[in-house]
N, C-alpha and C positions, 0 to 999 in steps of 0.2 A: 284354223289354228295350225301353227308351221307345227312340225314332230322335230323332237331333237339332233337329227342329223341332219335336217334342213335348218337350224338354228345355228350348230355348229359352224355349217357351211357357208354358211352369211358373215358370221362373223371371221373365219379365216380369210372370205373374201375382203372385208373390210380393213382387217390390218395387213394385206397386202396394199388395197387402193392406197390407204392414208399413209403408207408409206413412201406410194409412188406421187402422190401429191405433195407431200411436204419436200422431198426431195426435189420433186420439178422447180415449184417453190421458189426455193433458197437457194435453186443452182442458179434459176432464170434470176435471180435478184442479186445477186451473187452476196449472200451472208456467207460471215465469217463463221471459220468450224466450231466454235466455241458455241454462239449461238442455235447451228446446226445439232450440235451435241446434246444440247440443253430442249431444245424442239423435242429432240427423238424421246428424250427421259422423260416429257412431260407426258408422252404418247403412251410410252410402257410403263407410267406408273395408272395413268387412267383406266387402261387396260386392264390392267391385274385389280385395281380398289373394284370394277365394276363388275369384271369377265371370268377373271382366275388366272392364276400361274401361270397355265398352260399354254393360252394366246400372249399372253405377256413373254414367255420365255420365245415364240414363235417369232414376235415384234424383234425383240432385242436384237435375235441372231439377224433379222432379215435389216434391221436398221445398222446391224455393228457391218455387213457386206458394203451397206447404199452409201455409209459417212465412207468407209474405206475407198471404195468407186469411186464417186463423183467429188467428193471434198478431199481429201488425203492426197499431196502430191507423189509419184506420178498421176497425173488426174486421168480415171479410164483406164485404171488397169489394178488390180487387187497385187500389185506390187507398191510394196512400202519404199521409202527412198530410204529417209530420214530414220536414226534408231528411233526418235524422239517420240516420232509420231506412231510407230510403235507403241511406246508404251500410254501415249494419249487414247490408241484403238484401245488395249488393254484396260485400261482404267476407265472405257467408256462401259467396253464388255461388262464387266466384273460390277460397275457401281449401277447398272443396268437389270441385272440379276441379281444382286441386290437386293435394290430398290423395290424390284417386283415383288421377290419375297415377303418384303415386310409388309407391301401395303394387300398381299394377298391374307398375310395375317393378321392384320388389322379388318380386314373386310372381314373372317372369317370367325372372331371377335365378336365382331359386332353383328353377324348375324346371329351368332350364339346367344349372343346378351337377348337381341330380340326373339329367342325362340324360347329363351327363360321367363323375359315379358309376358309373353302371352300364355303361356301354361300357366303364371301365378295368374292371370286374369282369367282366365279360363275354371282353375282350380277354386280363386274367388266367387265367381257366377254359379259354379258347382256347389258352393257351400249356403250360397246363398238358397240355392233352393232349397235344399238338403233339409234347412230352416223352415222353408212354407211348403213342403208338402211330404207325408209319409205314405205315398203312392211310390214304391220300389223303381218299379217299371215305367212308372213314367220320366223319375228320376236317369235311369239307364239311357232310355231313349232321347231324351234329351243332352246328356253327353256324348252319346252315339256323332245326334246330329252339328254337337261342336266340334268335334274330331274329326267329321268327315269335312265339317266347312274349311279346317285348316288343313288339312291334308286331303286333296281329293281321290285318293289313290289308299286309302284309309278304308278296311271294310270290317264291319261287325255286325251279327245277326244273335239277336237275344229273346229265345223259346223260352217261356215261361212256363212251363207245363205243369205249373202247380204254385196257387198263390193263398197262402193260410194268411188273415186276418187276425190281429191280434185280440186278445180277450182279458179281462179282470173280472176277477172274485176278489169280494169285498172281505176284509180282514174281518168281521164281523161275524163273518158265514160260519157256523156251528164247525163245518168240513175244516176250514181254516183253522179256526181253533183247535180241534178236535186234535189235529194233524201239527199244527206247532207242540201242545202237550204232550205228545204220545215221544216227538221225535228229539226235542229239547230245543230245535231251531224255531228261528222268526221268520214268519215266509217272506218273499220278495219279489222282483220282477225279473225275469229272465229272459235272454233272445234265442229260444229255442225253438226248431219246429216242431212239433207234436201235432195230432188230432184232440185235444182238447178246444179249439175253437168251434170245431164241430159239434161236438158234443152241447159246450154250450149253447148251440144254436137249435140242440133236442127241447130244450126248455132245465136242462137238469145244473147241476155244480161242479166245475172241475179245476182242478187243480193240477201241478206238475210236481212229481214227486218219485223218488225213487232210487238206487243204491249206485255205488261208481261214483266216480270224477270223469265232469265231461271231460276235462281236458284228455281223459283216455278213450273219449269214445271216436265213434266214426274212422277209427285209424290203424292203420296195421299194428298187432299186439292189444287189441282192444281186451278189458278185461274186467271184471267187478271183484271186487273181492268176497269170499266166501261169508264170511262174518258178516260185513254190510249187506249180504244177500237176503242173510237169516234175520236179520233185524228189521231191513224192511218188509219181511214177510209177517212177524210178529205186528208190525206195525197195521199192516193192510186187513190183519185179521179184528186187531182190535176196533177199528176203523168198519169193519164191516159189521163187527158184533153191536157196536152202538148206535150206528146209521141205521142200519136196516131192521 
């Protein structure tokens, strides 16, 4: 596999060759500069849709020298006779550079479009799974490895160092009840981590329950309110007086 500046290299060598080929070309056949003009345009726009700008600006300059040279009378010499022809070299330059820009914009476009392509495809296949499986990590891993297939130069490494399973208590459960009456709430499901999984897997009941707004926890300023403190303690007590 070439490296990028053996890439580069090739292709600067190439729009020198196809330069000096079309040239040879159309001098040995002797086309007229019109269709010479028209040759070179088709070069440096192919260049920029495929290559980029930068070989394309390279073309233009070395092709606006070769029409000047060999086709432009005096022929064989980078002196202009004619004003005319003058502004014919000009208006080759200019529609030349251009030309290139736009269709470097259009390439640029359209690779864009296609990089939107494939991330809503991508994103779709993600959601797709997302649907058949609630295995976290393997979820991860598997976008891991779409990301790296699109970008090989893409790297990510995901430690799991701690994987809590989810758990339900049946609305039924004395606790459950016990703990809506006492607090005036309906219990519900939440996506919190806790050690209550654990617990249920002691054989016992557990619930999540307790004073704050998550939206303040885990975060600088984190804080409970005094009152909601003393009420869930009221709460825990009564909860213990009649459980236990």
């Amino acid at each position: 596999m070439k490296t990028p500046a053996e890439v580069q290299a090739l292709r600067y060598s190439f729009v020198g060759i196809s330069i000096a080929a079309v040239t040879g070309i159309a001098h040995r056949l002797h086309i007229n500069q019109t269709t010479v003009a028209l040759m070179f345009l088709v070069m440096v726009l192919l260049t920029s849709a495929y290559w980029g700008l930068r070989y394309a600006l390279l073309m233009a300059v070395i092709a606006t020298a070769a029409f000047n040279f060999f086709f432009l009378p005096p022929v064989g010499t980078f002196t202009i006779a004619d004003p005319q022809n003058w502004v014919a070299l000009f208006a080759f330059l200019v529609t030349a550079l251009v030309a290139s820009n736009l269709a470097e914009r259009a390439r640029r476009e359209a690779e864009g479009a296609k990089q939107r392509r494939l991330e809503v495809e991508r994103l779709y296949g993600l959601s797709q799974r997302l649907l058949a499986t609630d295995n976290v990590l393997e979820l991860l891993n598997a976008a891991i490895a779409e990301e790296t297939k699109a970008d090989p130069d893409f790297q990510c490494v995901v430690d799991a160092s701690r994987q809590d399973t989810g758990f339900e208590t049946s609305p039924d459960s004395p606790l459950v009840q016990l703990l809506e009456k006492a607090t005036g709430n309906q219990a519900g499901t939440v996506a919190f981590g806790t050690e209550a999984a654990q617990m249920m897997k002691l054989g016992g009941k557990a619930v999540v329950i307790g004073p704050g707004d998550i939206r303040e926890a885990h975060r600088t300023g984190e804080f409970v309110p005094v009152d909601e403190l003393e009420r869930c303690a009221e709460v825990l007590k009564q909860a213990i007086k009649e459980l236990c």
